[in-house]
VOTORZA-557826 format. One record per residue (C-alpha): residue number from 1; residue in one letter; x, y, z. Coordinates in pm, 1 decimal. Layout:
! VOTORZA-557826
R  num  residu         X         Y         Z
R  NUM       a         X         Y         Z
...
END
This chain:
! VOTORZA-557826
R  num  residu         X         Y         Z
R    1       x    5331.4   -1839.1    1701.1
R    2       x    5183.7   -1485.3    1762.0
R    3       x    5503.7   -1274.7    1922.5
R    4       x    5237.6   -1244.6    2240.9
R    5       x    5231.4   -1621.5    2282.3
R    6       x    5618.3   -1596.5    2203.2
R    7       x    5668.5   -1307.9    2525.0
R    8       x    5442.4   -1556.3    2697.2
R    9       x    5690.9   -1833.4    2629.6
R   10       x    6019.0   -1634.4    2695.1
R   11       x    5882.1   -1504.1    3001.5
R   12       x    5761.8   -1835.1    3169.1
R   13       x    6140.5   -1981.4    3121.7
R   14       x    6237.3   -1697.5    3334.3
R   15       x    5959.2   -1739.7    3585.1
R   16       x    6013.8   -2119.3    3573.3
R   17       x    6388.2   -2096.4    3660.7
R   18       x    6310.9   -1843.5    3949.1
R   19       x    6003.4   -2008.2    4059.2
R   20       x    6166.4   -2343.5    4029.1
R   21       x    6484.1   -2200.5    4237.8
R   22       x    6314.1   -2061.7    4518.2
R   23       x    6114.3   -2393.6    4522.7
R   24       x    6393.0   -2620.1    4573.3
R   25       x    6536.8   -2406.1    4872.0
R   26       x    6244.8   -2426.7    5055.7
R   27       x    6219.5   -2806.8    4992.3
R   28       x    6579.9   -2820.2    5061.0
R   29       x    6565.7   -2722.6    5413.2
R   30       x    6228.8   -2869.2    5472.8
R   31       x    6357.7   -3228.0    5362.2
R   32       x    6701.3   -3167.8    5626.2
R   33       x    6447.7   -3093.2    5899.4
R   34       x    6227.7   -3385.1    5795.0
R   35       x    6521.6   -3690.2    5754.5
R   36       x    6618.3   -3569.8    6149.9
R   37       x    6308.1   -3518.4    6329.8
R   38       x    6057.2   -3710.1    6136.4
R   39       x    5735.3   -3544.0    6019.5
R   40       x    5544.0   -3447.6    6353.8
R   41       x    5826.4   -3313.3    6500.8
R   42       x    5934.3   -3150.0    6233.8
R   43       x    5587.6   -3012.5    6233.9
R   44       x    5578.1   -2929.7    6585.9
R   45       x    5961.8   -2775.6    6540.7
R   46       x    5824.2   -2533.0    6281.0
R   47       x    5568.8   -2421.6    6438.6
R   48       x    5673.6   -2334.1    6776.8
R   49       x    6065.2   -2227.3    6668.0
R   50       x    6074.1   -2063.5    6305.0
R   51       x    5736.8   -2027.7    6183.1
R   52       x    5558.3   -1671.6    6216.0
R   53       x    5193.7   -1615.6    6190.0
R   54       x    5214.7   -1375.3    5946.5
R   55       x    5443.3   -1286.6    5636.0
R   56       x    5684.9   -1020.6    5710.2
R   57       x    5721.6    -689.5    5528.3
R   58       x    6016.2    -714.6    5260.2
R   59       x    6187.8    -397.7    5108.8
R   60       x    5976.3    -254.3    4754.0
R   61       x    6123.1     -76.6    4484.7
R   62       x    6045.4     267.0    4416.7
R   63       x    6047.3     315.2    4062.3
R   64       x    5890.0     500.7    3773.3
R   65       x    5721.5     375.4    3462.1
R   66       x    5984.5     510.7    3226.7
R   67       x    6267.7     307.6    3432.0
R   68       x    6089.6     -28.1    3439.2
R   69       x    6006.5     -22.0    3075.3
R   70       x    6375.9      66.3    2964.5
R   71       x    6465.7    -243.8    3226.1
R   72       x    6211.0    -451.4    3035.5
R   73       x    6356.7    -347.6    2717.3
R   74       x    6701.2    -436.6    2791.8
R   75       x    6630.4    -771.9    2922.7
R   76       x    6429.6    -886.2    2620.8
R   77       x    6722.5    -773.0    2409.0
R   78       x    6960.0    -948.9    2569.3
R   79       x    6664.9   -1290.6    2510.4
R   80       x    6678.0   -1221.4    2151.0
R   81       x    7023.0   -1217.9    2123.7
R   82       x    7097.5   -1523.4    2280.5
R   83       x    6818.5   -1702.8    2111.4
R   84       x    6967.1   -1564.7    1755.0
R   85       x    7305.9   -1733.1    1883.8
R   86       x    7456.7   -1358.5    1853.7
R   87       x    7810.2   -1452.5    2064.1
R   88       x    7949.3   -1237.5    2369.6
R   89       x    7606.1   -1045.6    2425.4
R   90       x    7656.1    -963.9    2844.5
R   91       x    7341.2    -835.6    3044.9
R   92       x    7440.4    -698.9    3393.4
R   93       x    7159.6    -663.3    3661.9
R   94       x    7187.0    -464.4    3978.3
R   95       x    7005.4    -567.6    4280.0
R   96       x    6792.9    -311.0    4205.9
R   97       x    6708.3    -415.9    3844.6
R   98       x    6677.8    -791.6    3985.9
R   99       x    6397.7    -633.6    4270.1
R  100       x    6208.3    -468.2    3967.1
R  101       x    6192.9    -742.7    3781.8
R  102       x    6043.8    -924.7    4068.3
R  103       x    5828.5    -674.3    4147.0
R  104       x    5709.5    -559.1    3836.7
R  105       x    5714.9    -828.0    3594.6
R  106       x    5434.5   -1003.8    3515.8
R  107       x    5654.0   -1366.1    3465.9
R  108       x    5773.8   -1267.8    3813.7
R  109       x    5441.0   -1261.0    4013.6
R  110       x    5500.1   -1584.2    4220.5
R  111       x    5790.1   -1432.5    4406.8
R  112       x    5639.3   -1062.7    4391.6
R  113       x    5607.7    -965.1    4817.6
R  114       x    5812.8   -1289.1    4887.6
R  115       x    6160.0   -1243.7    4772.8
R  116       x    6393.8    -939.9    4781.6
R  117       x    6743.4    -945.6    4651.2
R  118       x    7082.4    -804.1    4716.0
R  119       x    7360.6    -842.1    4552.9
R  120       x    7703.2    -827.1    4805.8
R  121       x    8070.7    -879.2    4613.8
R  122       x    8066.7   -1263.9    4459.1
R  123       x    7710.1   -1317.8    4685.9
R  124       x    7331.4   -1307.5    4636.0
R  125       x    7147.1   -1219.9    4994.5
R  126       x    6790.3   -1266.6    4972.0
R  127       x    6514.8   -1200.3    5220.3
R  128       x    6224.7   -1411.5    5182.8
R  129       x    5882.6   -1452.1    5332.3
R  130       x    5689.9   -1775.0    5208.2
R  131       x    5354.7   -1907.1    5298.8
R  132       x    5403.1   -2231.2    5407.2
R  133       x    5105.5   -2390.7    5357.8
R  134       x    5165.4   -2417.0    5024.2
R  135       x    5382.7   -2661.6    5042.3
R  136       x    5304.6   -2829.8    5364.9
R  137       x    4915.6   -2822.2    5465.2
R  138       x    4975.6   -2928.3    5842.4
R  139       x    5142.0   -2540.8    5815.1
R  140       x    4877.1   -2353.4    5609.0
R  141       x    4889.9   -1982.1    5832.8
R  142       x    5207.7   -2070.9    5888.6
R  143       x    5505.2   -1816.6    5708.2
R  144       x    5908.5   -1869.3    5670.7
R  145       x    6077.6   -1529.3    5700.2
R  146       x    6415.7   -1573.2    5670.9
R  147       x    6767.5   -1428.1    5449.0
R  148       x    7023.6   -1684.4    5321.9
R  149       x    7323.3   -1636.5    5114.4
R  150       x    7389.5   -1804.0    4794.5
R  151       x    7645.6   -1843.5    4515.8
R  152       x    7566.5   -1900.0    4204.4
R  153       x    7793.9   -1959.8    3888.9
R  154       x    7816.4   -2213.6    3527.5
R  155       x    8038.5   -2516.3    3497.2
R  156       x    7963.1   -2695.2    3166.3
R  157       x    7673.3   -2567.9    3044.8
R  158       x    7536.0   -2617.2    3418.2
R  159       x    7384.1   -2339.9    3627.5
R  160       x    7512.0   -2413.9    4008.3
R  161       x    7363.0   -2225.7    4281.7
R  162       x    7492.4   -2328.3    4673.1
R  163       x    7328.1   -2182.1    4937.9
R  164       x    7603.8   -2106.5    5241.0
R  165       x    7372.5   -1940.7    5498.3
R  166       x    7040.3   -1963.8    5644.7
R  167       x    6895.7   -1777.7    5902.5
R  168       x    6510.7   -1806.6    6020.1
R  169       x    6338.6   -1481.4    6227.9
R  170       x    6720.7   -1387.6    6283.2
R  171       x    6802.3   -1740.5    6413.7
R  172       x    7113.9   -1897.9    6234.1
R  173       x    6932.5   -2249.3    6093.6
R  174       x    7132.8   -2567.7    6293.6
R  175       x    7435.9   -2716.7    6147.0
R  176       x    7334.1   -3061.5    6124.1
R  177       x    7105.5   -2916.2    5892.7
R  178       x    7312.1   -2688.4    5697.1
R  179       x    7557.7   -2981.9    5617.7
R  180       x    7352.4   -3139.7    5375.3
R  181       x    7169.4   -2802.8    5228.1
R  182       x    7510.2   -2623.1    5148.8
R  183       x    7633.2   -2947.7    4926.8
R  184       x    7335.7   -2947.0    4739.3
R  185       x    7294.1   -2744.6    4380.2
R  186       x    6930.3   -2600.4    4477.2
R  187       x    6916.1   -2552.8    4079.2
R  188       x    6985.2   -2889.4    3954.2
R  189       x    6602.6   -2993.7    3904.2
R  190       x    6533.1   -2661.6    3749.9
R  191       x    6722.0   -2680.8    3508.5
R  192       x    6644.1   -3024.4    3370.5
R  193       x    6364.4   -2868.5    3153.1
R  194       x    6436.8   -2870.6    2818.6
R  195       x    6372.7   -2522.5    2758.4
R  196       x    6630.2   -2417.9    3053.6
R  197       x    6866.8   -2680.1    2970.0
R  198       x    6885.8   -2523.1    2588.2
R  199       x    6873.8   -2173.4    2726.2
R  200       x    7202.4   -2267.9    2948.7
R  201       x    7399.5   -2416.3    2665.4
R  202       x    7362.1   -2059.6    2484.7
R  203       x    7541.0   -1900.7    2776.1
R  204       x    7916.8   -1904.4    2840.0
R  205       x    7863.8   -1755.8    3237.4
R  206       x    7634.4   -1640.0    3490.7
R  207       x    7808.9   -1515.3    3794.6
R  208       x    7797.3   -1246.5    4049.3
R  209       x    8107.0   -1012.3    4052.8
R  210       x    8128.1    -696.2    4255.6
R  211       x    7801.5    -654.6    4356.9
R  212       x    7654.0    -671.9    4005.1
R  213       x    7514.0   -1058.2    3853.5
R  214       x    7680.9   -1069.0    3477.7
R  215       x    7536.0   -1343.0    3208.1
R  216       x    7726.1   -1344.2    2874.4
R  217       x    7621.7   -1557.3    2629.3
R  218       x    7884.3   -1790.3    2431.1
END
């Protein structure tokens, strides 16, 4: 394998697990919405109550060439480490270096304009702004701008991420809905892929810890 169809392969884990994460939260609070209303009033519910017409602007990154590539750098040498099984390797990402990577990274480019993250004490608080036609046609023009607030952490080799708040054009998203969402690990399907699930058993902890997300392999 040429090492461009091996950055090819490292980097489309990364944008799988992403990808794959921001996937299932959509689908997450979709299917809640869909068990209680049933699908043309969950439709009609959309539409008239948390969809917008257009996607909304989200926060960009200012940053230089120099800074992104040193980012890039660090990342990848983290990746090899882990993949040589080189134990107690830690990569820490601020929000900022999580909103460069999704903004500048090429594995990225599905959430690039549709995600931005912060990173608050033991949280993640992301903004989002999805097309939602792409996942439900009746709703093609339609766009979900909302923030929720997740946790995310490792239990036996198993990445858990809980969402505990949504809100939807700066409406707070009904309990009866919530209830279900907040129980569910939104990363549980994403990380049934071989390639994650080896990837996770390398690592001995992915949490977030003041303001700051910390991975350290075993």
């Amino acid at each position: 394998m040429s090492e461009s169809q091996e950055q090819k392969k490292k980097s489309g884990c990364a944008k799988g697990c992403a990808a794959g994460c921001a996937t299932l939260i959509l689908l997450a609070v979709a299917g809640g919405f869909l068990i209680y209303l049933g699908y043309s009033k969950l439709v009609n519910i959309v539409k008239t109550e948390y969809a917008a017409t257009a996607p909304a602007k989200l926060p960009s990154v200012t940053v230089s060439a120099q800074e992104t590539a040193e980012l890039f750098k660090r990342v990848d040498a983290f990746s090899r480490a882990v993949r040589e099984g080189q134990s107690g390797q830690e990569l820490t990402l601020t929000s900022r270096d999580i909103n460069v990577l999704i903004q500048k990274s090429p594995s990225w480019s599905a959430l690039s304009d549709k995600v931005y993250v912060t990173l608050e004490d033991t949280r993640i608080h992301g903004d989002a702004s999805i097309p939602l036609g792409a996942y439900l046609g009746a709703l093609k023009g339609c766009w979900l701008n909302g923030s929720g607030t997740f946790r995310v952490e490792t239990a036996a080799g198993r990445l858990l991420v809980f969402m505990d708040a949504l809100s939807v054009r700066d409406k707070p998203v009904p309990e009866k809905f919530m209830a279900g969402i907040r129980s569910k690990n939104l990363a549980e399907d994403a990380t049934k892929k071989p390639e994650t699930a080896a990837l996770l058993q390398k690592l001995d902890s992915v949490a977030v810890r003041d303001g700051k997300l910390h991975i350290k392999s075993k």
